[in-house]
C-alpha positions in Angstrom: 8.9 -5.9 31.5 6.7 -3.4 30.5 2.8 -4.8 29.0 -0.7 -3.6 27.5 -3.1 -4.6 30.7 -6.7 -4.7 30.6 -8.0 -3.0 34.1 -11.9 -2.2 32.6 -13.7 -0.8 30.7 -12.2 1.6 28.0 -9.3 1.1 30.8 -6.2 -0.4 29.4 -2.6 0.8 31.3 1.0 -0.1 30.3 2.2 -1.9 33.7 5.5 -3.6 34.8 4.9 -7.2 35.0 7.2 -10.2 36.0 9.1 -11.3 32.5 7.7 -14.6 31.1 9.8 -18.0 31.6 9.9 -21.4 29.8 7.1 -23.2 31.4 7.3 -26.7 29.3 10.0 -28.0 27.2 8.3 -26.6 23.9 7.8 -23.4 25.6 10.0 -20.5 23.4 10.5 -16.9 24.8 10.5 -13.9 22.3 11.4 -10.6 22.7 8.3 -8.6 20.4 9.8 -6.0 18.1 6.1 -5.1 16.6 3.1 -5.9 18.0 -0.6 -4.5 16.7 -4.4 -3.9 17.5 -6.6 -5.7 16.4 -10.4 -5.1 16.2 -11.0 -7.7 18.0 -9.2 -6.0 21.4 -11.4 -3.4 21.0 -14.1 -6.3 22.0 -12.2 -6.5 24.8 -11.8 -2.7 25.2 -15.4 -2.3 25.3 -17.8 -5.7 25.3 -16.0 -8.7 26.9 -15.2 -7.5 30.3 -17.2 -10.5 32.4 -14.0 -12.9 30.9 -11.4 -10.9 31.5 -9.7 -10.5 34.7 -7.6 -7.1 36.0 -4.2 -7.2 35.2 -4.8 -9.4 31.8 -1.8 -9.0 29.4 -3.6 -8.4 25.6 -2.8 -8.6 22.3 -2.6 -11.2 19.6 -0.1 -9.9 16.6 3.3 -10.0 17.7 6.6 -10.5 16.0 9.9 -10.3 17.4 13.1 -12.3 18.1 13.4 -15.8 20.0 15.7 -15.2 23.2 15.0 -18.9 24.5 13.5 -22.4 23.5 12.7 -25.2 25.2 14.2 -28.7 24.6 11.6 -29.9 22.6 11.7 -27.0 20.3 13.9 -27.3 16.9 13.0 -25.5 14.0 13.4 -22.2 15.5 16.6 -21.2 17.7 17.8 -17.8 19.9 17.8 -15.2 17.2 15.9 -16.4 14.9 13.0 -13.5 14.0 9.6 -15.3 13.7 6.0 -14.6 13.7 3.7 -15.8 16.1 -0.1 -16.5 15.4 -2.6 -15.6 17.4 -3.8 -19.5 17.7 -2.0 -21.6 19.8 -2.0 -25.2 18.1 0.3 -28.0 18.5 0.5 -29.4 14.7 0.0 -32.7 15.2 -3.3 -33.4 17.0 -6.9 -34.7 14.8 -8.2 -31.3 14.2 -4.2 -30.0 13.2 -3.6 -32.8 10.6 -7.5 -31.1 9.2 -5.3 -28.2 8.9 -7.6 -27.2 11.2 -5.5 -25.4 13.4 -7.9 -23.4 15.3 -9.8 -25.9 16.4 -6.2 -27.7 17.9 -7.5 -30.6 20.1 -4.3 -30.2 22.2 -4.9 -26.5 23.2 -8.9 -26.2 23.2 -10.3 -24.7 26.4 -13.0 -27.5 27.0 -13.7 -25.9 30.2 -15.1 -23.0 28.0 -16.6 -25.1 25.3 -14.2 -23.5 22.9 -11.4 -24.1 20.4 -7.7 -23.0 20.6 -6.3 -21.0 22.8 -5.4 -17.6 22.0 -3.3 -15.2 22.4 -4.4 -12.3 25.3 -8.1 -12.9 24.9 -10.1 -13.8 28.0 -10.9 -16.9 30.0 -13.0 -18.1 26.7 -10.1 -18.7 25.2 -7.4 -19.8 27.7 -6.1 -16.5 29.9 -3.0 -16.7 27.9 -0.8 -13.7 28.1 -0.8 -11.5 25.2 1.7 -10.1 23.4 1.4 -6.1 23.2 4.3 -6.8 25.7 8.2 -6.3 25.5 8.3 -10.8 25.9 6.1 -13.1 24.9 6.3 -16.8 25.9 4.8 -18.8 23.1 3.4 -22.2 24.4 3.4 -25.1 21.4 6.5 -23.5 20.2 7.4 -26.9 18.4 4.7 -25.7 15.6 3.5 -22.3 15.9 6.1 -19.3 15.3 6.7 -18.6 11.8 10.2 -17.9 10.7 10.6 -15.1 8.7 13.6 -13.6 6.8 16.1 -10.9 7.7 16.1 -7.2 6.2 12.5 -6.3 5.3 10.6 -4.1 7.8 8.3 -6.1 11.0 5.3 -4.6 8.8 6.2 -6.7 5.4 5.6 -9.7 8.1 4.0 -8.9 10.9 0.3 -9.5 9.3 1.0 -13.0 8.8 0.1 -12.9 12.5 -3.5 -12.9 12.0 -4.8 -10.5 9.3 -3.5 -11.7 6.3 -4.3 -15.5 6.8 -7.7 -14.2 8.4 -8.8 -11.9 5.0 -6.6 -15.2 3.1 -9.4 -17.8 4.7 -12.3 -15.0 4.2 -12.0 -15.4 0.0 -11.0 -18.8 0.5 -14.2 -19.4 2.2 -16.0 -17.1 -0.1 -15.6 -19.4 -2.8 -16.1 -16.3 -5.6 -16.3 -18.0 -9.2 -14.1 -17.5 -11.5 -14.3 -14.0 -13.1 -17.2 -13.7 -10.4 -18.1 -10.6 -7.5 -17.3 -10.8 -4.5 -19.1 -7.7 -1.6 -16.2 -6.6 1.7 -18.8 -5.3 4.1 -16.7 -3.8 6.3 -13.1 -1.7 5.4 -11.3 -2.0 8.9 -7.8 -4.2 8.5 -9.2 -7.6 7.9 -11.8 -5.8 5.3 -9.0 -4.2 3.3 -6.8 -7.0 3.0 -9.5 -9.3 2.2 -10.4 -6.7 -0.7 -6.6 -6.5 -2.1 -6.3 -10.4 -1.5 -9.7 -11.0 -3.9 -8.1 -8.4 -6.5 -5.2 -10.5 -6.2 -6.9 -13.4 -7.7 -9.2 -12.1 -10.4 -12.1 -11.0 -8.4 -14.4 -8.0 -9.1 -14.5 -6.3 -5.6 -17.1 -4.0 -3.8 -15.6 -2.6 -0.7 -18.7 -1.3 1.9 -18.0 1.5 4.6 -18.8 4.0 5.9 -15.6 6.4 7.1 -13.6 8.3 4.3 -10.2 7.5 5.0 -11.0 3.8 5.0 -12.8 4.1 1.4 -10.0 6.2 0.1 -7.6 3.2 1.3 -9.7 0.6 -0.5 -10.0 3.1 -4.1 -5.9 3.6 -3.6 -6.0 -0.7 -4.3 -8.8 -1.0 -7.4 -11.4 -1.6 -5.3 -15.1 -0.1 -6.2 -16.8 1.1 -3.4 -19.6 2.0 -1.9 -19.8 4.6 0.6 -22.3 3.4 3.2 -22.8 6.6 4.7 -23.9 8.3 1.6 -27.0 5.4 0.6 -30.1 4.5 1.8 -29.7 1.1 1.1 -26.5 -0.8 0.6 -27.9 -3.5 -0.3 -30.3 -2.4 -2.9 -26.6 -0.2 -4.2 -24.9 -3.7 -4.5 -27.8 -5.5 -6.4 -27.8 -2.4 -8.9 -23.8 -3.0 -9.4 -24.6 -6.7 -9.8 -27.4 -6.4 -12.8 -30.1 -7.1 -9.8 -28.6 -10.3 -9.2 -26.6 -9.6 -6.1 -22.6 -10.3 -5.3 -21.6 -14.0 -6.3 -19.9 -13.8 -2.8 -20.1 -11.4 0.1 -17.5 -11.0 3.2 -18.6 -10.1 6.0 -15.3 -8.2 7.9 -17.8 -6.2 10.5 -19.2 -8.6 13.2 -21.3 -7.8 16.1 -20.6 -4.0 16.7 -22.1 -2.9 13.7 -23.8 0.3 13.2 -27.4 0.4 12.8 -28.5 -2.2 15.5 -29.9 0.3 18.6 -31.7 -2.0 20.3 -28.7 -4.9 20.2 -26.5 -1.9 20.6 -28.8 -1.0 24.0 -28.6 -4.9 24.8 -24.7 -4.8 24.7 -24.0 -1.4 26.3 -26.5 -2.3 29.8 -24.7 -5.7 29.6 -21.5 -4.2 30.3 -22.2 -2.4 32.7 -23.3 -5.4 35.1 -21.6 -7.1 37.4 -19.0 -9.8 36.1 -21.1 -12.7 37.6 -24.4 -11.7 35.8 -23.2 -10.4 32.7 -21.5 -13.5 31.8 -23.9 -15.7 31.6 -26.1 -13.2 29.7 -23.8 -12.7 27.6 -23.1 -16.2 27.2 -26.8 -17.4 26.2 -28.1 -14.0 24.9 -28.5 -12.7 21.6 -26.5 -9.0 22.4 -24.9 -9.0 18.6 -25.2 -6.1 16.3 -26.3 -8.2 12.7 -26.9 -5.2 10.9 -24.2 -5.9 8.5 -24.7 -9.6 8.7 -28.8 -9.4 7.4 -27.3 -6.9 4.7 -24.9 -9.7 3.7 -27.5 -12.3 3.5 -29.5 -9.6 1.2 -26.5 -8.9 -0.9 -25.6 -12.1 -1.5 -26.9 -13.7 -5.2 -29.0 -16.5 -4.7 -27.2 -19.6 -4.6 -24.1 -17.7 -3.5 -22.0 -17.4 -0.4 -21.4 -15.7 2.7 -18.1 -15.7 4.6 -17.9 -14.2 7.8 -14.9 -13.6 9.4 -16.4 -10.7 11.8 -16.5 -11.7 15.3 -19.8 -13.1 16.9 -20.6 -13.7 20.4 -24.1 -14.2 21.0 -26.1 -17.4 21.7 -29.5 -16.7 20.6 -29.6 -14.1 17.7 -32.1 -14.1 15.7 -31.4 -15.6 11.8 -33.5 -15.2 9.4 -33.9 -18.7 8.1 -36.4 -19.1 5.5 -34.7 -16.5 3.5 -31.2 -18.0 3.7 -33.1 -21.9 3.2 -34.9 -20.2 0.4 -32.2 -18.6 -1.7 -29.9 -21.7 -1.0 -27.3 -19.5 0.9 -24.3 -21.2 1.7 -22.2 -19.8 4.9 -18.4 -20.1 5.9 -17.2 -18.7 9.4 -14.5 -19.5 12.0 -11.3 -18.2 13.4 -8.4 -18.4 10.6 -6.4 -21.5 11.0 -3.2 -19.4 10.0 -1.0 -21.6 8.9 -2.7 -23.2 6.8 -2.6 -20.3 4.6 1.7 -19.3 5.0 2.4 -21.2 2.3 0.1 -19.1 -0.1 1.1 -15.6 1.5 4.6 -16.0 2.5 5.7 -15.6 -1.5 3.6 -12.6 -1.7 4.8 -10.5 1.3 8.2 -11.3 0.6 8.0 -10.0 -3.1 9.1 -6.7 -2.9 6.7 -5.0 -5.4 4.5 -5.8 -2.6 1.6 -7.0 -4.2 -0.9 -7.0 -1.8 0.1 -3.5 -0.6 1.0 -5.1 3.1 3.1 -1.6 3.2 -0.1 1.0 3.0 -2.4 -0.6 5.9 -0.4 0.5 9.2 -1.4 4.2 9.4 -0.3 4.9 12.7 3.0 3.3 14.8 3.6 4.3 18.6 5.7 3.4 21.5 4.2 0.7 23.8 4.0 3.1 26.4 1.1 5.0 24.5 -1.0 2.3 24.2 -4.3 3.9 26.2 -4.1 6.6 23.5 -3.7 3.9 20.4 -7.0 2.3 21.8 -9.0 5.0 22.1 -7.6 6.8 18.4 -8.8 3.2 17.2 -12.3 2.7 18.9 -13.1 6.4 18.1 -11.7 5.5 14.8 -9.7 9.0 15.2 -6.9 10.9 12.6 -7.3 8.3 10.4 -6.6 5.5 12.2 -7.2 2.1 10.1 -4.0 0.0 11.2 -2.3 1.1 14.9 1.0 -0.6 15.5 3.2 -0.9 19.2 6.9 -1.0 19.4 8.0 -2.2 22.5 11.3 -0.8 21.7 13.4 -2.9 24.7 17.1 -4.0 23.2 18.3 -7.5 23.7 18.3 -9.4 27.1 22.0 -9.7 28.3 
């Protein structure tokens, strides 16, 4: 079959690999119909190369068809279209009956001294292949894929994957007051559904960016904005929106590459660029982030109010800025999503046909597999418009 492999740097090729197999009896094989980019591949495009090994299969947002199951797996059957998310958790385990799925007990890569598994990202988090492939098999198949109905278009479902029940958890760990505000630092996917999402529920919503197409997304959905490229202070803007009080709630969907850090942006870009062996363990107890956006969320933020983060941190030792989140009583709200712990609340809404979180207008660009080098770099270089880049693998039934 044909798959996204990572071979460096900025280096991603579409190779011929071996098709996957049922490993273990709740092992299920899917042949992916849709699969997407997430921002978080383009850590992998650019930052995480000391955990990732040539050859790596990526991605993390497929949906497709089941071709196989194993034995132990019931709820789903060959030719049944399903979701997959990008956590691997078994459903039954302490931390699952939490409803804390991405922190399955079953699947956690102790060896790491992290949670789940995932889906095509690094050794951190397992090695498992990814799914920006034409097959995908899906370990803990007994819980994890998400049956979805027939007829609709893979893009009225294929978010369920990660970016809806990611931007779901981000207001749900907001924790906006009724009729309260709630600041999206950052427009990318996870940004803009997290905006629509907090509409959705009666929230007064300040979208923060940067790039025009990604503001004029974020209008085209009732969401004030503030163009971050156009201010001196985005903070200071938010605090005059709010009455000087600041945003009851702010979101941060940016993470560690964000713009104005140089020197952590100097820190990451040498680290790169060493060899695997000493870059990972720099990277592993350094403080390489970018908190640019992550300081202007703790500034933003009303005191007494919260901060949800669903951005992507890796470093050990960055600095926080303590006695100003101890004194204005910040609370703060992080983690990967546990996804389906959310379905229940979004499957009724992406099946509505009016659409009403707009699931329809966030894929701006859809390409064959095959181009996948040039969907990576239109992303990272955040080229022709490019907010939401979907693959089609495009490969017909197995006979």
């Amino acid at each position: 079959m044909k798959a996204v492999t990572w071979h460096g740097k900025r280096d991603v090729r579409v190779d011929e690999v071996a098709d996957p197999a049922i490993k273990e009896p709740n092992d299920a094989i899917v042949r992916v119909t849709s699969t997407a980019i997430c921002g978080s591949d383009l850590h992998l495009y650019e930052l995480f190369g000391p955990f990732i090994e040539e050859g790596d299969i990526l991605g993390h947002e497929p949906m497709g068809v089941v071709e196989e199951v194993g034995p132990e797996v019931t709820h789903i059957r060959p030719g049944d279209r399903v979701v997959i998310p990008f956590n691997i958790s078994c459903g039954h385990c302490h931390t699952c009956d939490q409803r804390l799925y991405a922190q399955c007990e079953t699947t956690q890569v102790r060896e790491q001294g992290k949670g789940a598994a995932l889906f095509g990202y690094t050794k951190l988090y397992g090695q498992v292949p990814g799914g920006q492939a034409e097959y995908l098999r899906v370990p803990q198949a007994q819980f994890g894929p998400i049956k979805v109905p027939e007829g609709p278009p893979d893009e009225r479902f294929l978010f369920l994957s990660d970016v809806l029940p990611t931007a779901w958890q981000a207001v749900a760990f907001a924790d906006v007051p009724e009729g309260g505000s709630v600041a999206v630092l950052g427009l990318g996917p996870i940004g803009q559904m997290s905006a629509r999402i907090a509409r959705h529920l009666g929230h007064r919503v300040i979208g923060v960016d940067g790039v025009r197409d990604r503001l004029e997304m974020a209008r085209r959905h009732g969401v004030e904005t503030v163009d971050a490229s156009e201010v001196d202070n985005v903070q200071a803007q938010i605090l005059d929106l709010t009455g000087g009080r600041g945003a009851d709630s702010v979101i941060d969907a940016v993470g560690m590459e964000a713009h104005g850090s140089p020197v952590a942006k100097a820190a990451q870009t040498v680290t790169t660029f060493l060899p695997g062996k000493l870059a990972a363990p720099l990277m592993s107890t350094a403080g390489v982030d970018r908190l640019s956006a992550l300081y202007t969320a703790f500034d933003a933020v009303r005191r007494g109010g919260t901060v949800s983060i669903s951005g992507v941190y890796a470093g050990m030792s960055d600095p926080m800025p303590m006695l100003k989140l101890f004194d204005k009583g910040v609370t703060l709200r992080m983690g990967q999503a546990h996804v389906k712990r959310w379905i229940d609340d979004l499957m009724p809404l992406v099946a509505d046909d009016a659409d009403p979180l707009g699931v329809m207008d966030l894929t701006t660009h859809t390409l064959p597999l095959e181009e996948a080098p040039r969907a990576y770099e239109m992303f990272q270089k955040k080229r022709d418009g490019a907010i939401k880049i979907l693959l089609s693998p495009g490969r017909g039934p197995s006979s």
